[in-house]
C-alpha positions as CSV (number, residue, x, y, z in Angstrom):
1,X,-14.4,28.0,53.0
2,X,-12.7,28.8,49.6
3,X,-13.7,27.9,46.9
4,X,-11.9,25.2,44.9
5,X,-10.6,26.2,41.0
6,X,-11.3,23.0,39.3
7,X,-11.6,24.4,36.1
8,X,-8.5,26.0,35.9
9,X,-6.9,22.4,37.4
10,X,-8.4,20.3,34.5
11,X,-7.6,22.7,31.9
12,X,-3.7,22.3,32.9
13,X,-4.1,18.7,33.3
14,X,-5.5,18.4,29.9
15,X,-3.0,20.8,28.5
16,X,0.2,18.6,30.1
17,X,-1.6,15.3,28.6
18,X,-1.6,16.3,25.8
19,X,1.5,18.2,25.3
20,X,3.0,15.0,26.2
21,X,1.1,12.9,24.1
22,X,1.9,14.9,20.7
23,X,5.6,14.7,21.8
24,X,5.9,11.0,22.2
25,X,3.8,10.5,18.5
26,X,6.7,13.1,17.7
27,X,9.7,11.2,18.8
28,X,8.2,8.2,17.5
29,X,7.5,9.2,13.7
30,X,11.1,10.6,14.3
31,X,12.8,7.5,15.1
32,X,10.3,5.7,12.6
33,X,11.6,8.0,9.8
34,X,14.9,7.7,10.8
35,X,14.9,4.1,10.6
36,X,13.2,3.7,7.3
37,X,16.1,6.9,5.8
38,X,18.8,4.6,7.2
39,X,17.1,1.3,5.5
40,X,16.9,3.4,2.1
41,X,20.5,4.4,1.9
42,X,21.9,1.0,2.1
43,X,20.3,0.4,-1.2
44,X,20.6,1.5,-5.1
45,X,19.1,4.4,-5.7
46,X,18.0,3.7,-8.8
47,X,14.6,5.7,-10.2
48,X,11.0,3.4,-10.0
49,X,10.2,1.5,-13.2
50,X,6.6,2.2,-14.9
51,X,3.6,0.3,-14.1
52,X,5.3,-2.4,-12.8
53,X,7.2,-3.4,-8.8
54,X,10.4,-1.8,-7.8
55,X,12.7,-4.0,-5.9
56,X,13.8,-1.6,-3.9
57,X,12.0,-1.0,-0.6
58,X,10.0,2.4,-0.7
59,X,7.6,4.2,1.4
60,X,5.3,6.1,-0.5
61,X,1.6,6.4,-1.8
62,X,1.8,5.3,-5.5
63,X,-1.1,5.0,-8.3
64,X,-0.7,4.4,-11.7
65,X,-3.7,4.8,-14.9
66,X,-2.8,2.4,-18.1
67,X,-4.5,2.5,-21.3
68,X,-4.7,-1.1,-23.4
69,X,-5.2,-0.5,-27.0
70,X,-6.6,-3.0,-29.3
71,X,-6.3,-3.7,-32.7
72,X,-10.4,-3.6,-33.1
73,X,-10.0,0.2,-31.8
74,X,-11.2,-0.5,-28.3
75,X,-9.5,0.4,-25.6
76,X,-9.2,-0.2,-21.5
77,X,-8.2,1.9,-19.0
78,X,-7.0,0.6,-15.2
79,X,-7.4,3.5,-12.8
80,X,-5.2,2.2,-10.3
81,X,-3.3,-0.5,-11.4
82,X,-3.2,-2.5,-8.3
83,X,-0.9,0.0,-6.3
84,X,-1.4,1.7,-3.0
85,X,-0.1,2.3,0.2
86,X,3.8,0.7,0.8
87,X,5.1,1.2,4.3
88,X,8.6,-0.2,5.5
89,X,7.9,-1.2,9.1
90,X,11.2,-2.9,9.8
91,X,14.6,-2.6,8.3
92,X,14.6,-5.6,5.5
93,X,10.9,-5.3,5.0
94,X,8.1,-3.6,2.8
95,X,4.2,-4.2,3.3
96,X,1.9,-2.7,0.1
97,X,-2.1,-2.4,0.8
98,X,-3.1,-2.3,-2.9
99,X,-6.4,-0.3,-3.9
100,X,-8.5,-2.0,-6.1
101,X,-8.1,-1.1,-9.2
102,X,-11.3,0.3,-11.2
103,X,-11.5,-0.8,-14.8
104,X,-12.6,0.8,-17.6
105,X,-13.8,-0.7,-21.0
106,X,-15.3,0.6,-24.4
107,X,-15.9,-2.9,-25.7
108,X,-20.0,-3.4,-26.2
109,X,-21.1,-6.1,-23.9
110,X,-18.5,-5.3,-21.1
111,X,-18.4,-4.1,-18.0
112,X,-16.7,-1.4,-16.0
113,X,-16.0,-2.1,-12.1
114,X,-13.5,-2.8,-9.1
115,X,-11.0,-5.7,-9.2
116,X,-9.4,-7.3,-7.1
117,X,-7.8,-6.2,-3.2
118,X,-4.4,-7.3,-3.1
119,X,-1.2,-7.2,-0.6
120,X,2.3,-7.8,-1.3
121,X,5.6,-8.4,0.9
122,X,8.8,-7.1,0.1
123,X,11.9,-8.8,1.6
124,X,14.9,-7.2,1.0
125,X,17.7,-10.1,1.0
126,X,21.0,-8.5,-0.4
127,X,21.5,-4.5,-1.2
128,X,24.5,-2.4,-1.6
129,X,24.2,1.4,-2.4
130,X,26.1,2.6,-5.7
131,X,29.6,2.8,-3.7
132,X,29.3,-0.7,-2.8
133,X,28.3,-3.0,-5.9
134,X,25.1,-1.2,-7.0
135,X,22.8,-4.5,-6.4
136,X,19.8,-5.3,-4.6
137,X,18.0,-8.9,-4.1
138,X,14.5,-9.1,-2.7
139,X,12.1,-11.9,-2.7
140,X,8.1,-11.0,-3.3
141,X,5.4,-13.1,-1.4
142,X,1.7,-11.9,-2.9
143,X,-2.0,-12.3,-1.9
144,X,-5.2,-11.0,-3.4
145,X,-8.7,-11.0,-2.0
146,X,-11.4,-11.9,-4.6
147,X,-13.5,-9.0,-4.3
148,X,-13.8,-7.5,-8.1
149,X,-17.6,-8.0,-9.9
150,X,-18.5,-7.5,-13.2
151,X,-15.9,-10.0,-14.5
152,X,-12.9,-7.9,-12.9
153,X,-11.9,-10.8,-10.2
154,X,-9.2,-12.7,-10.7
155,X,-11.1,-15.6,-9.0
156,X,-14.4,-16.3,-11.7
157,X,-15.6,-19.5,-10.6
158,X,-17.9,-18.3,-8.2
159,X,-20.8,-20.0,-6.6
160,X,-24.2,-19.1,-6.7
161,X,-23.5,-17.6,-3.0
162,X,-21.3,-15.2,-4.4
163,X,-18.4,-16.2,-2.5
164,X,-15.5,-17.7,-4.4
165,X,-15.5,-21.9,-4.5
166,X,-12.4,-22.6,-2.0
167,X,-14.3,-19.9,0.9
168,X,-17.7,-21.5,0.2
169,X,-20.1,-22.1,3.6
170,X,-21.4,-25.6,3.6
């Protein structure tokens, strides 16, 4: 009786498996790419605005840092300013996972720490490029999670639970 090569079998059937698997992630980032290129170029091109939403849709990573200044010398910074992650998973829409932006402050008696978690929805109503009218009309639905301490949350009435007054257990 010969013996069987099983080894060599698995190692080929592994090999195919995956082979095939990285070229169907492949074709699918392609066609995901391609779709969000083709959803870009029906809009203005226009450059992003600072610290604040663009109404165009974009994919990207995006942080910004702002400094407050005021008039008693004191200042605050905003490491993150609410931005994040903004993916375009269909071809009118944009979805933005915000990072919690990390705050800063020199006054005495303050403290520094996260705010809030935040999403936002981008729907992308009307657009023309710059060779068809040069205009764009979205509509912005937004949502925040009230998970910032330290004074940081948007949501401050809090109860002694910690959770804030709407979510409270009974």
């Amino acid at each position: 009786m010969r013996p069987v090569k099983l080894p060599f079998l698995t190692s080929e059937l592994l090999l195919a498996l995956i082979t095939g698997s990285i070229s169907c992630q492949t074709s699918f980032v392609q066609q995901y790419q391609a779709r969000v290129s083709v959803t870009q170029a029906q809009q203005p091109h226009w450059v992003t605005p600072l610290v604040t939403v663009t109404p165009r849709l974009e994919q990207e990573l995006r942080t910004d840092f702002v400094r407050q200044s005021f008039a008693s010398s004191y200042r605050n910074w905003n490491y993150g300013n609410s931005k994040g992650l903004e993916l375009i998973p269909e071809r009118h829409t944009e979805v933005i996972f915000n990072v919690p932006p990390f705050f800063s402050r020199e006054a005495p008696h303050s403290e520094d720490g996260f705010g809030d978690v935040s999403f936002l929805l981008k729907e992308r109503i009307f657009a023309r490029d710059e060779e068809q009218g040069n205009a764009i009309v979205p509509a912005f639905l937004g949502a925040s999670i009230p998970t910032g301490r330290n004074g940081n949350e948007s949501c401050r009435g809090r109860n002694p639970r910690g959770l804030p007054k709407y979510a409270e257990v009974v």
